[in-house]
C-alpha positions in Angstrom: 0.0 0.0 0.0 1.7 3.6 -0.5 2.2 5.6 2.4 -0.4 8.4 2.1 0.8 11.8 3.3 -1.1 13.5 6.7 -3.8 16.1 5.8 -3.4 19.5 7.5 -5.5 22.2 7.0 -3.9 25.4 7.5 -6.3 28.7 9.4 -5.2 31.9 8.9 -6.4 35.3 7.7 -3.5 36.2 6.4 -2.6 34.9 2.7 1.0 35.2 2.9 0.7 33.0 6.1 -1.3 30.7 4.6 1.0 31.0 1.4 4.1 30.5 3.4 2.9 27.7 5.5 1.7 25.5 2.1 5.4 26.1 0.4 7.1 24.7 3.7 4.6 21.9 3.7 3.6 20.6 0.9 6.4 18.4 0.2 5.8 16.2 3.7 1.9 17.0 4.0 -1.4 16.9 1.9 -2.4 20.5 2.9 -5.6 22.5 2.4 -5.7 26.0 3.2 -8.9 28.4 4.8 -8.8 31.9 5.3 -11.5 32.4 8.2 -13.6 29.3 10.7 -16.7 29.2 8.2 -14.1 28.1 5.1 -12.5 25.4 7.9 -15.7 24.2 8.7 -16.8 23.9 5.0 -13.8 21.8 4.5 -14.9 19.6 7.0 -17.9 19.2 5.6 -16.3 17.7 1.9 -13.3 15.9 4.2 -12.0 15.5 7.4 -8.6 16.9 7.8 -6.2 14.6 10.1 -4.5 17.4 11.7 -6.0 21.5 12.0 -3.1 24.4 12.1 -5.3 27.5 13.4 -4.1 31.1 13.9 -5.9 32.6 17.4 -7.2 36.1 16.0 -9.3 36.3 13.6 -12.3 37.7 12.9 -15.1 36.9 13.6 -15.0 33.5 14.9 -11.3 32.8 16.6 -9.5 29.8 16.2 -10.7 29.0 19.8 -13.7 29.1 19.3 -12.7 26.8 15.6 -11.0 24.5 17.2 -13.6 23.6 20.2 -16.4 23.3 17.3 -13.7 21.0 16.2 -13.4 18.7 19.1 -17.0 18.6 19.3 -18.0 17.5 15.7 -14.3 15.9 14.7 -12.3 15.0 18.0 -10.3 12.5 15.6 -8.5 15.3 14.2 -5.2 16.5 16.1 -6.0 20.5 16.6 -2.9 22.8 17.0 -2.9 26.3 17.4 -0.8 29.1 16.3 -0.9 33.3 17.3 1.7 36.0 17.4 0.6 36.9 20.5 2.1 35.3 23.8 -0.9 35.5 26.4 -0.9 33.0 28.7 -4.9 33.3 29.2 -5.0 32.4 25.6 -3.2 29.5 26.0 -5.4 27.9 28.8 -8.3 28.7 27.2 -7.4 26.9 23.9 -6.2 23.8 26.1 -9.0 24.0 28.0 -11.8 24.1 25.3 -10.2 22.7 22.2 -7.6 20.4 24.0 -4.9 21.9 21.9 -2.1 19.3 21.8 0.8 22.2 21.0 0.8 26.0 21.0 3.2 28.1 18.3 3.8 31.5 18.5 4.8 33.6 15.5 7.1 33.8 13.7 7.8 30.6 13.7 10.8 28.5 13.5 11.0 26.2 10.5 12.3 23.0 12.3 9.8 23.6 15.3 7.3 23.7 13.0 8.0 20.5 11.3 8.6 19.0 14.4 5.1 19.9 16.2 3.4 18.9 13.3 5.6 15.5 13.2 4.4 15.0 16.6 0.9 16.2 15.4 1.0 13.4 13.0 2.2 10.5 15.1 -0.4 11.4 17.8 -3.2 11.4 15.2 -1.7 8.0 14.1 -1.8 6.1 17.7 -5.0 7.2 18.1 -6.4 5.8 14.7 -4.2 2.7 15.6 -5.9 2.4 19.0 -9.3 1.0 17.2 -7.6 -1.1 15.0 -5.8 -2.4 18.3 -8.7 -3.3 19.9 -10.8 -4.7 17.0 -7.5 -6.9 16.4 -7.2 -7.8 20.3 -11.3 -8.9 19.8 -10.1 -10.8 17.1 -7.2 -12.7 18.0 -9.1 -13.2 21.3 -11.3 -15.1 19.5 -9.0 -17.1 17.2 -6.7 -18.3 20.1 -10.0 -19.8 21.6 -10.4 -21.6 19.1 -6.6 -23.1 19.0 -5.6 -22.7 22.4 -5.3 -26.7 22.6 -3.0 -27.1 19.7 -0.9 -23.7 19.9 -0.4 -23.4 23.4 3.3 -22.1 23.0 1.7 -19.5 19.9 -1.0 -18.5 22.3 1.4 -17.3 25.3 3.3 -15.1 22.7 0.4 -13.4 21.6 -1.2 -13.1 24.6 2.2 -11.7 26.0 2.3 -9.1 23.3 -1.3 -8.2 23.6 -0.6 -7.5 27.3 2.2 -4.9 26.2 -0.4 -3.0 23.6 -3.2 -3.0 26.8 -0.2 -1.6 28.8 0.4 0.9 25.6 -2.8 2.2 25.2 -3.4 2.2 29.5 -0.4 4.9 29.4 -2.2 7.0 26.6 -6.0 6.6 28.8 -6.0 9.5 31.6 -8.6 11.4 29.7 -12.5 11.0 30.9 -13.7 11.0 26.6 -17.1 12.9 27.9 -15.8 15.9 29.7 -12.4 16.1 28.5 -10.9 16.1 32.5 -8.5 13.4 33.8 -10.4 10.5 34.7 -10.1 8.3 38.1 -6.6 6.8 37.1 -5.4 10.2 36.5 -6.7 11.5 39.9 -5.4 8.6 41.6 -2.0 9.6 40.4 -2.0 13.2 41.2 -3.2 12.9 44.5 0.0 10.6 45.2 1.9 13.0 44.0 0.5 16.0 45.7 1.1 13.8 49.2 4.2 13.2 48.2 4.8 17.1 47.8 3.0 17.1 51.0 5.0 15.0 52.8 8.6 16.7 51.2 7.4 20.3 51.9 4.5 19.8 55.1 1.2 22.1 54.3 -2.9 21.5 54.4 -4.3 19.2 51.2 -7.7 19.0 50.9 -9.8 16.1 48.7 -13.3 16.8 47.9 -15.5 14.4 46.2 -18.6 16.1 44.4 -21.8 14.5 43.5 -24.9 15.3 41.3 -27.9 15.4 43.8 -30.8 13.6 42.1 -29.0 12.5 39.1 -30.6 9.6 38.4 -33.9 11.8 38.0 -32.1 13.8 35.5 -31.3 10.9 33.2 -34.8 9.1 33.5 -36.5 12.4 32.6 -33.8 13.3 30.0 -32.1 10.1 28.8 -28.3 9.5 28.3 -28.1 12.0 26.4 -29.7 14.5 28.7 -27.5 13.5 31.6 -24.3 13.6 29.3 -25.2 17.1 28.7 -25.3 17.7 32.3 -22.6 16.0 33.0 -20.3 18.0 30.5 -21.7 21.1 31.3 -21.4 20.6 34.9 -17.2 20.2 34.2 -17.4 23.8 32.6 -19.1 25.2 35.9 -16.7 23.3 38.0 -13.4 24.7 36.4 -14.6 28.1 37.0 -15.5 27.4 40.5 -11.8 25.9 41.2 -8.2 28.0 41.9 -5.5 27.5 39.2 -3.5 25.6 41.4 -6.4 23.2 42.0 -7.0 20.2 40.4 -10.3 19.0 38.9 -11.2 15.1 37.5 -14.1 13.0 37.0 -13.9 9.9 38.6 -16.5 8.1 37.7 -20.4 8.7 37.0 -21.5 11.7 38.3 -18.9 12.4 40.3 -16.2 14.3 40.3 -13.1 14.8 42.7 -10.7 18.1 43.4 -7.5 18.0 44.9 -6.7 21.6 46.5 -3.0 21.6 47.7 -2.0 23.9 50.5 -5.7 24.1 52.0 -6.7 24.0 55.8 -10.2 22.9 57.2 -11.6 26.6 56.4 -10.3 26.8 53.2 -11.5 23.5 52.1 -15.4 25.1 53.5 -14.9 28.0 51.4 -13.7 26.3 48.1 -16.5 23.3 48.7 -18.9 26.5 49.1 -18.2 28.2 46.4 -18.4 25.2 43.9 -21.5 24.5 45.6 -23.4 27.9 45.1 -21.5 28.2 41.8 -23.2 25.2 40.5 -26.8 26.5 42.3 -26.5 29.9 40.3 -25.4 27.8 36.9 -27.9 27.5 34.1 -28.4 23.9 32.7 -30.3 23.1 29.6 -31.1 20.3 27.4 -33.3 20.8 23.8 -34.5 24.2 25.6 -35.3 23.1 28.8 -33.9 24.0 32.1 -32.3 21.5 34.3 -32.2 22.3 38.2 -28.7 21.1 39.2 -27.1 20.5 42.6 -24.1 19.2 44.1 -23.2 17.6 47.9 -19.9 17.9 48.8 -17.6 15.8 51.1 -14.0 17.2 51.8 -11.3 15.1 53.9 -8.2 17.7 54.8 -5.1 16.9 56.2 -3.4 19.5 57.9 0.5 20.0 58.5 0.9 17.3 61.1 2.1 13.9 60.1 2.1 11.9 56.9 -1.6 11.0 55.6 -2.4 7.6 53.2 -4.3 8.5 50.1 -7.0 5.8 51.0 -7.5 7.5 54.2 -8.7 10.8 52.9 -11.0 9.4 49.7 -12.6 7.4 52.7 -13.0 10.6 55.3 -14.3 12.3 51.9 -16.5 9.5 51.1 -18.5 9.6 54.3 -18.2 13.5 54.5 -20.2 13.1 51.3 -22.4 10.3 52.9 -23.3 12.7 55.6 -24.0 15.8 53.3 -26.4 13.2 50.9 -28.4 12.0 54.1 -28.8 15.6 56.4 -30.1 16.7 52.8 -28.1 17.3 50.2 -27.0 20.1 48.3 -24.3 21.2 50.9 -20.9 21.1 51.9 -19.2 18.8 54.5 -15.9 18.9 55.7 -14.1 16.1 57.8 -10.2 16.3 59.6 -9.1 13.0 58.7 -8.1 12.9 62.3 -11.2 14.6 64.2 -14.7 15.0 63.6 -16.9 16.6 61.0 -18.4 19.7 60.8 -20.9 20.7 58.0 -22.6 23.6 56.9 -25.7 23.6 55.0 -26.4 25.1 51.8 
């Protein structure tokens, strides 16, 4: 089969960018060109680009704006993003709602540009692999059912290096797919780490766990799709609601965990508050109808005084949570993982 060359469609409202950009390319990549987001998304339409190459400014949709229509309707294409101006606000916000995999500024260096787009183009490449991986693990799954008596020794090979692609594509899964946040093996990792910290460099760490109140109500009235709505709107609220130097995940269902390093027993009240009434005041819809939303809130915080096992405070936040769910809902508990609980009601 010949090696077919990566698509990249080029974004820019500038021709002698998009001009410039096709000459360097064209020779390693099939590349399409579109001066403004309606020309992208008409591409789109007649193919699907494997990798998008936006500039930030431009008028009147900006590539952020592009590239989160992207990952909404094409999430299979690897977006990258380019602007000649160095704000870091920009920057978060293009990870945040795209999930830009690299950032350029202008002007650009030749080789930098080949090599983000390289890396572009080997991402976009795993990913597509990753199906075929799976539909080939089904397969040979299948087969070595079949044979198992009569190619033992063939069997342990392939299971062997079937382990090492699950191991592969385990590395490449800290992503929840519906919300975009790090899922529960993510969490799991940075909380270890932020103990770790902790116990290196002594300070308060809270751990909240947050859960949809009623949410099984949502999705009977509103179906999967309904509650997936909610669900992905509900990560949007909650990143606003947080401190940069907090970190947010979905760990399962609908609920989500926050890790908020340096954070004492009052602190953890006034962040699990805030998320709390941030979510209240929040605006949820699905096919033009409002959706009441609200969260309970368990926090477990360790203060300065001794080393603290991660299983310990996911359990003192699990019944924090418990507690909040049964004294009726919608509020905010907080638990010392070494004293009792105090709550306060929302």
């Amino acid at each position: 089969m010949p090696n077919l060359k990566c698509s990249v469609l080029v974004v820019d409202d500038e021709p002698y960018i998009l001009s410039a950009l096709t000459a360097i390319l064209k020779s390693t990549y099939d590349v399409v060109t579109a001066d403004n987001a309606e020309a992208a998304q008409k591409v789109f339409s007649e193919r699907v680009p494997d990798i998008i190459l936006s500039d930030l400014r431009m008028p009147p949709v900006n590539g952020i704006q592009l590239l989160e229509w992207v990952r909404q309707n094409h999430p299979q294409t690897v977006r990258l993003m380019m602007t000649g101006f160095g704000e870091l606000e920009d920057a978060v916000e293009a990870i945040n709602r795209g999930h830009v995999f690299r950032y350029m500024f202008k002007p650009w260096k030749e080789e930098q540009l080949h090599e983000m787009l390289k890396s572009a183009a080997h991402t976009f490449d795993l990913e597509r692999r990753h199906e075929e991986l799976l539909e080939q693990l089904r397969t040979v799954n299948e087969d070595l059912e079949q044979r198992v008596a009569e190619r033992t020794q063939e069997l342990q090979a392939a299971l062997l290096e079937l382990e090492q692609k699950n191991t592969m594509l385990e590395k490449l899964a800290l992503t929840d797919p519906l919300t975009g946040l790090p899922n529960r093996r993510a969490m799991d990792r940075l909380a270890e780490r932020e103990l770790r910290r902790r116990d290196r460099y002594p300070t308060g760490l809270a751990l909240g766990i947050i859960d949809v109140d009623h949410f099984k109500a949502i999705n009977d009235k509103f179906l999967l799709p309904g509650g997936d709505k909610v669900l992905i709107d509900l990560a949007r609220v909650l990143n606003t609601a947080q401190r940069n130097v907090d970190l947010l995940g979905r760990i399962g269902g609908e609920e989500f965990m926050v890790l908020a390093p340096e954070t004492d027993t009052d602190g953890a009240m006034v962040l699990g508050e805030r998320i709390r009434t941030t979510v209240e005041a929040a605006t949820f819809t699905y096919q033009d109808q409002e959706i009441p939303v609200r969260v309970s809130i368990g926090f477990a915080v360790a203060d300065q005084a001794g080393p603290t096992e991660y299983d310990t405070m996911k359990h003192a936040a699990a019944e924090a949570l418990s507690e909040a769910k049964r004294t009726g809902r919608n509020k905010v508990v907080v638990r010392h993982v070494s004293k009792s609980p105090f709550e306060q009601a929302g």
